[in-house]
C-alpha positions as CSV (number, residue, x, y, z in Angstrom):
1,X,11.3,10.7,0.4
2,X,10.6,7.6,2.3
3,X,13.7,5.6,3.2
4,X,15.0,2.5,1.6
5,X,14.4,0.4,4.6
6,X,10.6,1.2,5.1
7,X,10.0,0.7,1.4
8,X,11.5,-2.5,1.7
9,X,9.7,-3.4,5.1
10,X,6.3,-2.8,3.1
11,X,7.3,-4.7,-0.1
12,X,7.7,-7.6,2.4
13,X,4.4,-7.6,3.8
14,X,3.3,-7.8,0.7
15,X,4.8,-10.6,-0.2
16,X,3.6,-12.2,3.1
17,X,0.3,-11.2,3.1
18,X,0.2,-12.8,-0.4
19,X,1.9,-16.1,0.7
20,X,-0.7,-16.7,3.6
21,X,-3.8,-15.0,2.6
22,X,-5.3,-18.8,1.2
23,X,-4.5,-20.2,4.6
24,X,-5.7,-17.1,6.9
25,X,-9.1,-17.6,4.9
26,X,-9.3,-21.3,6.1
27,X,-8.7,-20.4,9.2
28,X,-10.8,-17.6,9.6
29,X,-13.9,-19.8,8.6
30,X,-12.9,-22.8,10.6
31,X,-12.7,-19.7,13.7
32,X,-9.5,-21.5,14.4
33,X,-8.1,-18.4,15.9
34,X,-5.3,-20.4,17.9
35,X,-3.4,-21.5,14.9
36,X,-4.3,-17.7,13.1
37,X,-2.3,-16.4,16.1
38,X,1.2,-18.5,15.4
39,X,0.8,-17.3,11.9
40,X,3.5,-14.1,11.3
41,X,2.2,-10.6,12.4
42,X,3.6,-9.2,8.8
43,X,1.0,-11.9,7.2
44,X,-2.1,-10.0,7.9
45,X,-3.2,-7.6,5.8
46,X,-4.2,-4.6,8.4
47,X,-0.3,-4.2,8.1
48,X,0.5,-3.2,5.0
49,X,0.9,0.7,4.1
50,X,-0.1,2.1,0.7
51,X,2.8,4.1,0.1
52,X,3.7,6.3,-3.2
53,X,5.2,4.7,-5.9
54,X,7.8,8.2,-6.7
55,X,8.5,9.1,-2.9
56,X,8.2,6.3,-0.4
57,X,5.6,9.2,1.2
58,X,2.6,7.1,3.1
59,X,0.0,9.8,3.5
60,X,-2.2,11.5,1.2
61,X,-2.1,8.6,-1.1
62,X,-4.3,8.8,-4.0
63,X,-5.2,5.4,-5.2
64,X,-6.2,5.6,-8.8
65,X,-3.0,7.1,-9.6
66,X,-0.8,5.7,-6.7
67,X,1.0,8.4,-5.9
68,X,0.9,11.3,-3.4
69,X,-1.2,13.9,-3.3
70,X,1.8,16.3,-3.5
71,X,3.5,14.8,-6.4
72,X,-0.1,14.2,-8.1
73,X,0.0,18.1,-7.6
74,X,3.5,18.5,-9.1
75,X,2.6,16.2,-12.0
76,X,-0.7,17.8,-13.0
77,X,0.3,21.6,-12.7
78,X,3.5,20.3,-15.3
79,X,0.7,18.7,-17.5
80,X,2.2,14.8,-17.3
81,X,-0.6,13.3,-16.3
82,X,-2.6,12.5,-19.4
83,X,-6.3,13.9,-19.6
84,X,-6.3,16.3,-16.1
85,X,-6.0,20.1,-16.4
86,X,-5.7,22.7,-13.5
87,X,-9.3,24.1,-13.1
88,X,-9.4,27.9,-13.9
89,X,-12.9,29.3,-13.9
């Protein structure tokens, strides 16, 4: 499990990245990349991490269920996610 603090560094980039994203748009297309600088780092969206909404875990994120792929694993083989079997052929 992720700790507390990254999960809560992420949830504020989010927030920032939503908060500037209008202006970083203007300023983009007026190529006023002096003012885009003194914006704050957190604001742009290359930042943020995807991160699993169970564990915290960044990597092997699977994005149409928005968890990891190891917990997606757990999950499936236990039969809680709704519609996806284990293939057996």
């Amino acid at each position: 499990m992720a700790k507390e603090s990254m999960k809560a560094r992420d949830a504020k980039r989010a927030k920032l990245i939503a908060k500037y994203k209008e202006k970083r748009e203007q300023l983009k297309k007026e190529g006023n990349w002096e003012e885009l600088d003194k914006l704050p780092k957190n604001s742009s969206p290359v930042r943020y991490r995807k991160r699993c909404k169970i564990t915290g875990r960044p990597r092997g994120y699977v994005g149409f269920f928005g968890i990891s792929r190891i917990k997606f694993r757990d999950l499936a083989n236990e039969g809680k996610i709704p519609g996806l079997t284990k293939a057996s052929w």
